[in-house]
C-alpha positions in Angstrom: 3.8 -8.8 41.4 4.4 -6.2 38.5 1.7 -5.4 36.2 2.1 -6.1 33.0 1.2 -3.7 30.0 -1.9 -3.7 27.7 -1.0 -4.4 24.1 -1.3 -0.8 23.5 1.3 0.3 25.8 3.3 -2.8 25.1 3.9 -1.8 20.9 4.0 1.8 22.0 6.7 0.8 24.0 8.8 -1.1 21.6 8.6 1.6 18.7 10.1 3.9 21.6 12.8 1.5 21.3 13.1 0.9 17.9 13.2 4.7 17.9 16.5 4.9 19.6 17.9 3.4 16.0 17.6 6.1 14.2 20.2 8.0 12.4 17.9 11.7 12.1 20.0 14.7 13.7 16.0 16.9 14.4 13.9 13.7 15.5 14.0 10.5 16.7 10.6 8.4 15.7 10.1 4.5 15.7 6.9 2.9 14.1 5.9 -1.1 14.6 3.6 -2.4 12.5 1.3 -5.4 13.8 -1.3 -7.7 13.3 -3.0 -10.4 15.3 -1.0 -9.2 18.1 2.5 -9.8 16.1 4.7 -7.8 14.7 5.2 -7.6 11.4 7.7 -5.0 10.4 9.6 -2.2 12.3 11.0 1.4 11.2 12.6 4.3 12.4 13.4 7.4 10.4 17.0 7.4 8.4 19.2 7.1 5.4 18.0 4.4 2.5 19.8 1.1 3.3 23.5 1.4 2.3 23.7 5.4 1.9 25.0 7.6 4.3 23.3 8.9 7.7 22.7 12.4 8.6 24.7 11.7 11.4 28.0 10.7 9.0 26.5 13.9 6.1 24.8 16.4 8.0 21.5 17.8 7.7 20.6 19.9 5.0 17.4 21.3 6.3 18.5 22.0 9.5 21.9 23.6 7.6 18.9 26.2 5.7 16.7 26.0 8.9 13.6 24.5 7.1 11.3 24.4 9.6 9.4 20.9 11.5 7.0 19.7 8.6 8.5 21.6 5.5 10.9 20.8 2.6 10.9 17.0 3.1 11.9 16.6 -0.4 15.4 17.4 0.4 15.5 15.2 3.7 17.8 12.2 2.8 16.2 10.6 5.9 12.8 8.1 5.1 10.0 8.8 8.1 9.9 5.4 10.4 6.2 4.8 9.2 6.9 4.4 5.6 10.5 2.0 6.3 8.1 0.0 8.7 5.8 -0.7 5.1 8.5 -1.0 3.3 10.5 -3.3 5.5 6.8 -5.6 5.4 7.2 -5.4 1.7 10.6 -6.6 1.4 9.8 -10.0 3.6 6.3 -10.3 2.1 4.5 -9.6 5.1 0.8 -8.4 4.6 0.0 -5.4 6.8 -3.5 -5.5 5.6 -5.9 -5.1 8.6 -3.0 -4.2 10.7 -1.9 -1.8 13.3 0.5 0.8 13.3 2.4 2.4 16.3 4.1 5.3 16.1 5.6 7.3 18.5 4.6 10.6 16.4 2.0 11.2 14.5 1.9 10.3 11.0 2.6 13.2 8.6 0.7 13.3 5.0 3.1 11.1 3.0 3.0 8.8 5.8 -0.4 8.6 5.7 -1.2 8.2 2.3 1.3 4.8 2.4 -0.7 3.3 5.7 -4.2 3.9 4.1 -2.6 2.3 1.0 -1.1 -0.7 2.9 -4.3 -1.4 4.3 -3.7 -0.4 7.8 -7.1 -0.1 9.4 -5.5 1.7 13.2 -3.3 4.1 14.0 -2.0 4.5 18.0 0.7 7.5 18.6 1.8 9.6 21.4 3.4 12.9 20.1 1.2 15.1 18.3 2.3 16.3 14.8 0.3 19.5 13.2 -0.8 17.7 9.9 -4.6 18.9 8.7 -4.3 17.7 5.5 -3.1 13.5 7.0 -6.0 14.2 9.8 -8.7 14.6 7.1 -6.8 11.7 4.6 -7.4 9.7 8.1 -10.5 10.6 8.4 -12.2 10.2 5.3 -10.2 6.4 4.7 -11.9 5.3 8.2 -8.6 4.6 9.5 -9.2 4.3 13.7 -6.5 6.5 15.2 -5.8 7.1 18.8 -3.3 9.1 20.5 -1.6 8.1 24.2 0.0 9.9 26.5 3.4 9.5 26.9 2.7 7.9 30.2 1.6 4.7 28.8 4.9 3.7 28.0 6.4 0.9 30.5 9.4 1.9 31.9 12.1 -0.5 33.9 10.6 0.1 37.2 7.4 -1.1 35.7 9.2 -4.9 35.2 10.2 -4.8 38.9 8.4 -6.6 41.8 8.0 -4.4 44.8 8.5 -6.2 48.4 
């Protein structure tokens, strides 16, 4: 019989999924926010609802080769984490006491919105060189814990071998 996933690998999983929605021409990141062992919102980095994708525009910080972490004022494109908050707002779900999975680190602005929403964990595989959202992690008691990629189930995974 196939094994089946722990919940960690299991929501890690589904914002790699949720990750292959999104419109950003530099990187592809999914975020799914839960609690209780639900989910309660989803996000992936893109365009504001109803406005035009980097894919359809371009990308103006790759077009002035802004490097990875730099300039995100000009990025038309909202990071995954804070469209998973926002996406809880819009429904009225509380992600108060909640989890957030990420498949990259949360940057600074991203971090400032979970410890505001009241997200007490954070579980990400990629790495993302952010001092300033470590210590804002640190010093709001928000649990974090990165995973290696290999966590994530896979197809094969599902499979029963004979």
């Amino acid at each position: 019989m196939a094994s089946r996933p722990d919940w960690d690998s299991y929501f890690l999983t589904i914002a790699s999924v949720v990750a292959t929605r999104s419109t950003c021409l530099r990187r592809r990141v999914g975020a799914v926010i839960v609690r209780d062992r639900q989910i309660v919102s989803t996000g992936y980095n893109g365009a504001p609802k109803g406005t035009p994708h980097c894919e359809e525009v371009g990308c103006l910080r790759a077009r002035l080769s802004v490097p990875s972490g730099e300039r995100h004022e000009i990025c038309r494109g909202s990071h995954a984490e804070i469209n998973a908050i926002a996406q809880a707002a819009a429904v009225g779900s509380s992600t108060a006491g909640g989890t957030i999975y990420c498949t990259h680190e949360p940057c600074v602005f991203c971090t400032k919105a979970i410890i505001n929403a009241a997200i007490e964990r954070i579980v990400f595989i990629h790495p993302y060189p952010d001092e300033l959202a470590r210590r804002l992690r640190e010093e709001s008691g928000i649990a974090v814990a990165q995973l290696p990629e290999s966590v994530l189930f896979k197809e094969d995974d599902c499979i029963a071998q004979p």
